[in-house]
N, CA, C and O atoms as a GROMACS GRO file, in nm:
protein
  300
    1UNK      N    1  11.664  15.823  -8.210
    1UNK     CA    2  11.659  15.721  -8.312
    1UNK      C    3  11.647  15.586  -8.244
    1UNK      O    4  11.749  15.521  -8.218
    2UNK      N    5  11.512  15.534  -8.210
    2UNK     CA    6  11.463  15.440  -8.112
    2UNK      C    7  11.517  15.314  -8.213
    2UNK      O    8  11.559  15.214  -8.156
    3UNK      N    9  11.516  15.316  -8.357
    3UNK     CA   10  11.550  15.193  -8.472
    3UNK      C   11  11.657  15.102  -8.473
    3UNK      O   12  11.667  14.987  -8.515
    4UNK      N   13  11.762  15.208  -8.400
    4UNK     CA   14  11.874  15.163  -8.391
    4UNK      C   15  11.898  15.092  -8.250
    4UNK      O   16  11.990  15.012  -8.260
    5UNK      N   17  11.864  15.095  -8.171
    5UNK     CA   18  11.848  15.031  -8.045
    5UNK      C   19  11.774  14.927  -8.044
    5UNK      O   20  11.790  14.837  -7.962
    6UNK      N   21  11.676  14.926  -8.143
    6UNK     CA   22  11.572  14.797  -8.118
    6UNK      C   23  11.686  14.662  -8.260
    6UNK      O   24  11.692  14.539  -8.268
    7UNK      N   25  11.743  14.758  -8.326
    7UNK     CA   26  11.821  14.677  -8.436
    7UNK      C   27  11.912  14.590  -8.306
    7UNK      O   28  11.888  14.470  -8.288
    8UNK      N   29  11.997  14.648  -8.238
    8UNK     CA   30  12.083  14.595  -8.180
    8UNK      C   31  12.040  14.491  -8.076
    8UNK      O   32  12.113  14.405  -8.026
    9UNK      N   33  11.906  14.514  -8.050
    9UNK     CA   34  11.892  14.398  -7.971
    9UNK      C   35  11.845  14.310  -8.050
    9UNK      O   36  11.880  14.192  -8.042
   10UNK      N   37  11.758  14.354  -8.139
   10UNK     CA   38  11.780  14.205  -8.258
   10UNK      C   39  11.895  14.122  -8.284
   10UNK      O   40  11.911  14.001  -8.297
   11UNK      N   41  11.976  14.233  -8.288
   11UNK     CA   42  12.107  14.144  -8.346
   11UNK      C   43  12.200  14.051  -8.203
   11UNK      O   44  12.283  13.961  -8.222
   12UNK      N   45  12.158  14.101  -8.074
   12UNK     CA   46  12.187  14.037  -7.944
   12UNK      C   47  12.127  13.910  -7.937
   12UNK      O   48  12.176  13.800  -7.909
   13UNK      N   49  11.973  13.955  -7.979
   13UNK     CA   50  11.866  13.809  -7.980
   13UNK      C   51  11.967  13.711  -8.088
   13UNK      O   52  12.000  13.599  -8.051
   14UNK      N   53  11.998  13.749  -8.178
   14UNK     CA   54  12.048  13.694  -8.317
   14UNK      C   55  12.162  13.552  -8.245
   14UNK      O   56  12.158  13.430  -8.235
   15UNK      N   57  12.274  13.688  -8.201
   15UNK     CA   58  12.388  13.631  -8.185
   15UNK      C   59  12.355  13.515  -8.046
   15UNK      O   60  12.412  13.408  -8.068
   16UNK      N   61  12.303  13.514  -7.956
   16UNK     CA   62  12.236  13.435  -7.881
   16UNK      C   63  12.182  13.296  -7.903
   16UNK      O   64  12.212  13.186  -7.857
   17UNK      N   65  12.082  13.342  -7.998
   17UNK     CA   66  12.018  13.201  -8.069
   17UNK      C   67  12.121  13.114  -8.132
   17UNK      O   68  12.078  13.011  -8.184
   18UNK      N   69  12.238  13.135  -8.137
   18UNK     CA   70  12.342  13.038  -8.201
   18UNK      C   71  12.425  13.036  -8.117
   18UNK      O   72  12.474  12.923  -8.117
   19UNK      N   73  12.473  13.104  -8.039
   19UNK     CA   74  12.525  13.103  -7.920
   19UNK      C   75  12.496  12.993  -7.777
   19UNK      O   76  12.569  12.949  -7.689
   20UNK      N   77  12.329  12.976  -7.817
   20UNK     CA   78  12.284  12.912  -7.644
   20UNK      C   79  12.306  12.772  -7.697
   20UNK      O   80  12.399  12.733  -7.626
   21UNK      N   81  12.281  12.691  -7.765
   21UNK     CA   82  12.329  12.554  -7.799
   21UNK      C   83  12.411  12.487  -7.714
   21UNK      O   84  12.381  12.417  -7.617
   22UNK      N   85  12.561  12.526  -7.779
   22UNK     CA   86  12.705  12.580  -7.750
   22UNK      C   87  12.716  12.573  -7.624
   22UNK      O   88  12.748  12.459  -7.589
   23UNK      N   89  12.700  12.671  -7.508
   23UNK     CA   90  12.700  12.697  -7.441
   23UNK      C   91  12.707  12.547  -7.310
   23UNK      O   92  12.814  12.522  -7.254
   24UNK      N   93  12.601  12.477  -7.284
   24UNK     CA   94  12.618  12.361  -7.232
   24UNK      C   95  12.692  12.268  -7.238
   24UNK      O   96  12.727  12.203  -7.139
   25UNK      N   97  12.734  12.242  -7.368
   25UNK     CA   98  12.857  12.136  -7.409
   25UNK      C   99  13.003  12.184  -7.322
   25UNK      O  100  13.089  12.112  -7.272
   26UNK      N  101  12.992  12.323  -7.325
   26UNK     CA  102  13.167  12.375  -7.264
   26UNK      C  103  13.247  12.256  -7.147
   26UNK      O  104  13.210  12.209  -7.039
   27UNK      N  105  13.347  12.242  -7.215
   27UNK     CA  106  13.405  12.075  -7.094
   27UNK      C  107  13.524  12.154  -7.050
   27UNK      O  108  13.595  12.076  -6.988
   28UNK      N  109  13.568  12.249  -7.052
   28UNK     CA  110  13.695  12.321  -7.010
   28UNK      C  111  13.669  12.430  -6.925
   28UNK      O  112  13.562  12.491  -6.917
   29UNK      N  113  13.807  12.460  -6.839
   29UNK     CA  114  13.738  12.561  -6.742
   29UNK      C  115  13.745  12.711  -6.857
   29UNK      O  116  13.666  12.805  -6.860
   30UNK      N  117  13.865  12.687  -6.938
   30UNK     CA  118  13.836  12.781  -7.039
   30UNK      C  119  13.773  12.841  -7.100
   30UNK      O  120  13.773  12.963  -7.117
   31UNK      N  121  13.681  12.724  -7.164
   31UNK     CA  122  13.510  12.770  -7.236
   31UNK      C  123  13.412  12.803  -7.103
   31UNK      O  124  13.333  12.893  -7.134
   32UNK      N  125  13.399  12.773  -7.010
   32UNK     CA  126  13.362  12.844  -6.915
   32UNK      C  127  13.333  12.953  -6.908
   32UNK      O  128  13.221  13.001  -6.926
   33UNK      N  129  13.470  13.028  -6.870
   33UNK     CA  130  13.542  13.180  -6.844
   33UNK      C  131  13.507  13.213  -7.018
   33UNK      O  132  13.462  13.327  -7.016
   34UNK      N  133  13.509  13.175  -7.129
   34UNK     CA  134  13.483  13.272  -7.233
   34UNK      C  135  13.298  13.246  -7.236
   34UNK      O  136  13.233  13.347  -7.263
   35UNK      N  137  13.245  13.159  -7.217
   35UNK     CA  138  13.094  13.204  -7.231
   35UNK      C  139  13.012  13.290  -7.096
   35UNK      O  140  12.911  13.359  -7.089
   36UNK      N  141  13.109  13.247  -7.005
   36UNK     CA  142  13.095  13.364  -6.866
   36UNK      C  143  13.080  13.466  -6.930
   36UNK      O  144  12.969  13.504  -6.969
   37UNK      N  145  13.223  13.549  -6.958
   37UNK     CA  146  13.191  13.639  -7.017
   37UNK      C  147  13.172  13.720  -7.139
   37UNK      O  148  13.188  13.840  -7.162
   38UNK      N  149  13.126  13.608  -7.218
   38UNK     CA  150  13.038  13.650  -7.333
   38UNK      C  151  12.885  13.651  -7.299
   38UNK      O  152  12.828  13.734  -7.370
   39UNK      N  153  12.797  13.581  -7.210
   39UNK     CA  154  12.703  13.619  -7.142
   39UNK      C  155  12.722  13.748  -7.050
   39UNK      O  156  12.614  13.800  -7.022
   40UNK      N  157  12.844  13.818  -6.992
   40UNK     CA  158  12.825  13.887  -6.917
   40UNK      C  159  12.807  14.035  -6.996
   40UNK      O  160  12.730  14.122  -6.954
   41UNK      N  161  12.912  14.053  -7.147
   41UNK     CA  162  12.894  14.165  -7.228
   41UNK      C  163  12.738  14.118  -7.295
   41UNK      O  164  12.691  14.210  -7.361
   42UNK      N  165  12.665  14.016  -7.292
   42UNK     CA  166  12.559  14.053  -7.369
   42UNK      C  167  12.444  14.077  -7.283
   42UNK      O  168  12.330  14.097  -7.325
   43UNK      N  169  12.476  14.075  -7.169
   43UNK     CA  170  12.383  14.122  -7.065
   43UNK      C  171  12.399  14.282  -7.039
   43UNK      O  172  12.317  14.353  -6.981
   44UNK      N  173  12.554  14.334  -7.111
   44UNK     CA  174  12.541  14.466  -7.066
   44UNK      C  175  12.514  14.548  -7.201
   44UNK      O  176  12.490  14.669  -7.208
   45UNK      N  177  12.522  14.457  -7.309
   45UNK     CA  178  12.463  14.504  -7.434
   45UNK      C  179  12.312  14.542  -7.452
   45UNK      O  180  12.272  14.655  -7.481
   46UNK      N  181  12.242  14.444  -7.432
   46UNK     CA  182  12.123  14.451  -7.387
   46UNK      C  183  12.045  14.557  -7.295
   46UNK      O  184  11.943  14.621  -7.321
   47UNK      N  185  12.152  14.556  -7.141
   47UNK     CA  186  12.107  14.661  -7.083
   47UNK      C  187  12.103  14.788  -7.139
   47UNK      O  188  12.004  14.861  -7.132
   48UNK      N  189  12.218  14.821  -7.200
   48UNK     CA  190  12.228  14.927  -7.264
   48UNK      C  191  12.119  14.956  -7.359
   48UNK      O  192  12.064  15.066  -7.342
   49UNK      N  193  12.088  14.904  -7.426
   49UNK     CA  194  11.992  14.946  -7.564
   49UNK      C  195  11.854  14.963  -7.478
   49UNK      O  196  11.775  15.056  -7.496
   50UNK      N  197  11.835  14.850  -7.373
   50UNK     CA  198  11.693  14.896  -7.334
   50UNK      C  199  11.700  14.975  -7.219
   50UNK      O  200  11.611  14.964  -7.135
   51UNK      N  201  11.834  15.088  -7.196
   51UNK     CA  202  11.786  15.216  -7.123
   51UNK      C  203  11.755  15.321  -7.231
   51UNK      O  204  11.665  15.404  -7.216
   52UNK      N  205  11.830  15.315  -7.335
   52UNK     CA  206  11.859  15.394  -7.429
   52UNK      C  207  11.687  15.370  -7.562
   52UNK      O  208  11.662  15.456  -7.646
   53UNK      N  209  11.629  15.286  -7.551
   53UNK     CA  210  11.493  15.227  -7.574
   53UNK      C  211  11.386  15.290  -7.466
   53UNK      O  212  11.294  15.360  -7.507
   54UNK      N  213  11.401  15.264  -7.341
   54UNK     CA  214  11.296  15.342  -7.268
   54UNK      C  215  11.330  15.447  -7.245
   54UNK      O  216  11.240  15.494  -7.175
   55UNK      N  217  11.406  15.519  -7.259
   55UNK     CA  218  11.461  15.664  -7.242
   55UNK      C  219  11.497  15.739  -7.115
   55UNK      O  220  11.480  15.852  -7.069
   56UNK      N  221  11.590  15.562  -7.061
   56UNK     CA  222  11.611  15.620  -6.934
   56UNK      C  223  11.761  15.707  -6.934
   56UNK      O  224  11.792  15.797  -6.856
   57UNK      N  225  11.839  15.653  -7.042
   57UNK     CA  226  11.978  15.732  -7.078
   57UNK      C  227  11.976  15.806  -7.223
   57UNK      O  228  11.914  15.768  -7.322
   58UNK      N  229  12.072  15.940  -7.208
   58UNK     CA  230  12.047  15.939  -7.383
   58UNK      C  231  12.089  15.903  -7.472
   58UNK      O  232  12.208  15.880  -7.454
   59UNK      N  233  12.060  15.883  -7.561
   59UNK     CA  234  12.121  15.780  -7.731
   59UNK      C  235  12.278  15.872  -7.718
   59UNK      O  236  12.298  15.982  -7.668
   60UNK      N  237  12.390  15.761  -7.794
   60UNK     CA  238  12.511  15.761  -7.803
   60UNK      C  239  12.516  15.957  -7.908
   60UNK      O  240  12.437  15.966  -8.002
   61UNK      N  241  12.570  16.033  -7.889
   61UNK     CA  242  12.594  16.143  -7.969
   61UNK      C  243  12.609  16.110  -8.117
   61UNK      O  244  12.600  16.204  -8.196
   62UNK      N  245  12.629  15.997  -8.160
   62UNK     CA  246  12.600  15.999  -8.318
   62UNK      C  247  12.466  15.994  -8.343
   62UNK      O  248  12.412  16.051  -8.438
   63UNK      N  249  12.404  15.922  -8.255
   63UNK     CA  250  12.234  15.904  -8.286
   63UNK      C  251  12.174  15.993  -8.246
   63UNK      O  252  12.056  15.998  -8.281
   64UNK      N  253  12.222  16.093  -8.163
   64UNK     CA  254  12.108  16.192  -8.107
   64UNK      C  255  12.070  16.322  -8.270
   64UNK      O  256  12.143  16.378  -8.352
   65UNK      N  257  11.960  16.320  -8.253
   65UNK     CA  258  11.938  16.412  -8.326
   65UNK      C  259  11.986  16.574  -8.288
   65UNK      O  260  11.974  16.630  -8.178
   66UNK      N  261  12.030  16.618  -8.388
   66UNK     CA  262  12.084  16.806  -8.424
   66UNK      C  263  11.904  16.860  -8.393
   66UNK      O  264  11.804  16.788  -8.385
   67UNK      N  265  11.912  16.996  -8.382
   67UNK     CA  266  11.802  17.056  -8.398
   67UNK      C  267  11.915  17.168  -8.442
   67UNK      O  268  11.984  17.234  -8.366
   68UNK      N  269  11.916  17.171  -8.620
   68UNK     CA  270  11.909  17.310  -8.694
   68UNK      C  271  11.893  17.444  -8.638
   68UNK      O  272  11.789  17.478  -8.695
   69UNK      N  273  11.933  17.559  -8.552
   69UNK     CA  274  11.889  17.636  -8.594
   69UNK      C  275  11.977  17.785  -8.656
   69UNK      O  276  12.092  17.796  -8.612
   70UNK      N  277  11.949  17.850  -8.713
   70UNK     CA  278  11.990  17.956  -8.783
   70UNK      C  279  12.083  18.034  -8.692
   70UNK      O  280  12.048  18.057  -8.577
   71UNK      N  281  12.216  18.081  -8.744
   71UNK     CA  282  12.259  18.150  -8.641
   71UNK      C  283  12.251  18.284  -8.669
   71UNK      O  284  12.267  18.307  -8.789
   72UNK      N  285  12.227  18.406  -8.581
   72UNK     CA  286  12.208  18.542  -8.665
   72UNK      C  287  12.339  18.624  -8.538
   72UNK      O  288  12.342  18.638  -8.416
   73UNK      N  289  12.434  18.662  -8.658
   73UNK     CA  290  12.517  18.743  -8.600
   73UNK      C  291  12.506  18.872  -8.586
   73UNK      O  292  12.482  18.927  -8.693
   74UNK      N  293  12.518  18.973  -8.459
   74UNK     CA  294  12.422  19.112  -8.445
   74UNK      C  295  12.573  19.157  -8.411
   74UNK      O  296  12.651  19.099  -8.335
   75UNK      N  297  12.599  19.297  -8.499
   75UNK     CA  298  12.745  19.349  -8.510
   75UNK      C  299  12.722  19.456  -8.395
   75UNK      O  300  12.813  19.531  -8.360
   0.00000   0.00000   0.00000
């Protein structure tokens, strides 16, 4: 389910675009250390979706698709 991976980096792009503004103004070593690492989880957010997008890892077990098949019990 490639939809859901490309959703989430939309929503990375999303949270970003309101995010990068922000980011330069920080006057504390505090805001620092929280946009440090709020850039650092959205760099691993990102990574994630686009291994899971090129199909270098596999999708999380809720997204992977079942393949159905019939079970036949032989007594």
């Amino acid at each position: 389910m490639r939809h859901y991976a490309i959703l989430r980096l939309l929503l990375a792009g999303f949270f970003l675009y309101f995010a990068w503004p922000l980011i330069p103004v920080a006057s504390s070593q505090v805001e620092f250390i929280f946009w440090g690492a709020w850039l650092g989880f959205l760099l691993l957010v990102i990574g994630g979706n686009l291994a899971t997008l090129l199909q270098l890892t596999d999708p999380p077990v809720m997204e992977q698709e079942q393949i159905r098949e019939r079970q036949v019990y032989k007594h």
